[in-house]
C-alpha positions as CSV (number, residue, x, y, z in Angstrom):
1,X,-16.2,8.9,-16.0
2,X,-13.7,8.9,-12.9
3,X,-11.4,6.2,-13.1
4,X,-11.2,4.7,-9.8
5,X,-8.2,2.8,-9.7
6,X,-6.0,6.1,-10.1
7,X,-6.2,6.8,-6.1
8,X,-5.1,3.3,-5.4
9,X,-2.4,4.1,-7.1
10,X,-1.2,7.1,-6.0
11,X,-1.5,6.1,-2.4
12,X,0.6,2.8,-3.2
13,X,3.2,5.1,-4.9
14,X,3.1,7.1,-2.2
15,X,3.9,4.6,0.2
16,X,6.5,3.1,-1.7
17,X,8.6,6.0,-2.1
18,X,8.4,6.9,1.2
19,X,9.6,3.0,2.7
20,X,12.7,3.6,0.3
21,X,13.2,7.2,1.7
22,X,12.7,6.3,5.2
23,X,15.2,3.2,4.3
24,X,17.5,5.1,2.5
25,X,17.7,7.7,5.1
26,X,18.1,5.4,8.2
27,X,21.0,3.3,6.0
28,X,23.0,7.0,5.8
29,X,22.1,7.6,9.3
30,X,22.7,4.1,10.7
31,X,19.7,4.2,13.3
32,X,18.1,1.5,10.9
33,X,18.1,-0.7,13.7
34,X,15.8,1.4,15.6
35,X,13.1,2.3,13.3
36,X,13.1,-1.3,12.2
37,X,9.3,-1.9,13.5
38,X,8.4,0.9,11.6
39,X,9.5,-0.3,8.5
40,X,8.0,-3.8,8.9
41,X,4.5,-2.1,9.5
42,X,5.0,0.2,6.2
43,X,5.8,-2.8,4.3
44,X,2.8,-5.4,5.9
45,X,0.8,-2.1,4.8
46,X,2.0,-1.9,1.7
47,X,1.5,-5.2,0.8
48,X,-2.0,-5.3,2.2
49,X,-2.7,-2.3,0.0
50,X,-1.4,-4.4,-3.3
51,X,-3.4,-7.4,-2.2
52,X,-6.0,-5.6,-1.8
53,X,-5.8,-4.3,-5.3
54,X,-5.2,-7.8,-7.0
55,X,-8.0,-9.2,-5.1
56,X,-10.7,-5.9,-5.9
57,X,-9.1,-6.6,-9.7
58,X,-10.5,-9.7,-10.1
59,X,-13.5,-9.4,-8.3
60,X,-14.7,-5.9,-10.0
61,X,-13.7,-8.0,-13.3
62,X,-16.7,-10.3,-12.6
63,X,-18.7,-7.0,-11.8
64,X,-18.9,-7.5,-7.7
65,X,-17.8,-4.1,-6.0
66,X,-18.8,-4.3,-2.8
67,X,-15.9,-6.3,-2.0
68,X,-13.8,-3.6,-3.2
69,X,-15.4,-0.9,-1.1
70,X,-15.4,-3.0,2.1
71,X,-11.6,-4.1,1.5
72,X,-11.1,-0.8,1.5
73,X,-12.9,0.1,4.5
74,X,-10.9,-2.4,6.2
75,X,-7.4,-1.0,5.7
């Protein structure tokens, strides 16, 4: 059986690390100020992502996966 909640994970990992190396890198560069909007959007869409997962959580716990499928659709 596939365990579907590793992919989730992997791309909210993913995402993570690269706000924090896109951060880190801008803070050595000092252009932070300029890539600001993209760090705003990487952070709205990581948060989406984790609300998305705490929402699909509960509602795959009471054994509806649709929503799941079409949350994911959405992002």
């Amino acid at each position: 059986m596939i365990n579907k909640e590793k992919p989730i994970f992997i791309i909210m990992s993913l995402t993570l690390s690269g706000l924090i190396f896109l951060t880190l890198t801008l803070i050595k560069y000092q252009d932070i100020l300029l890539y600001t909007p993209y760090l705003v959007s990487g952070g709205v869409s990581f948060a989406l992502i984790l609300v998305t997962f705490i929402l699909s959580k509960k509602v795959l716990y009471k054994g509806n996966q649709r929503f799941f499928l079409y949350s994911i659709w959405a992002l």
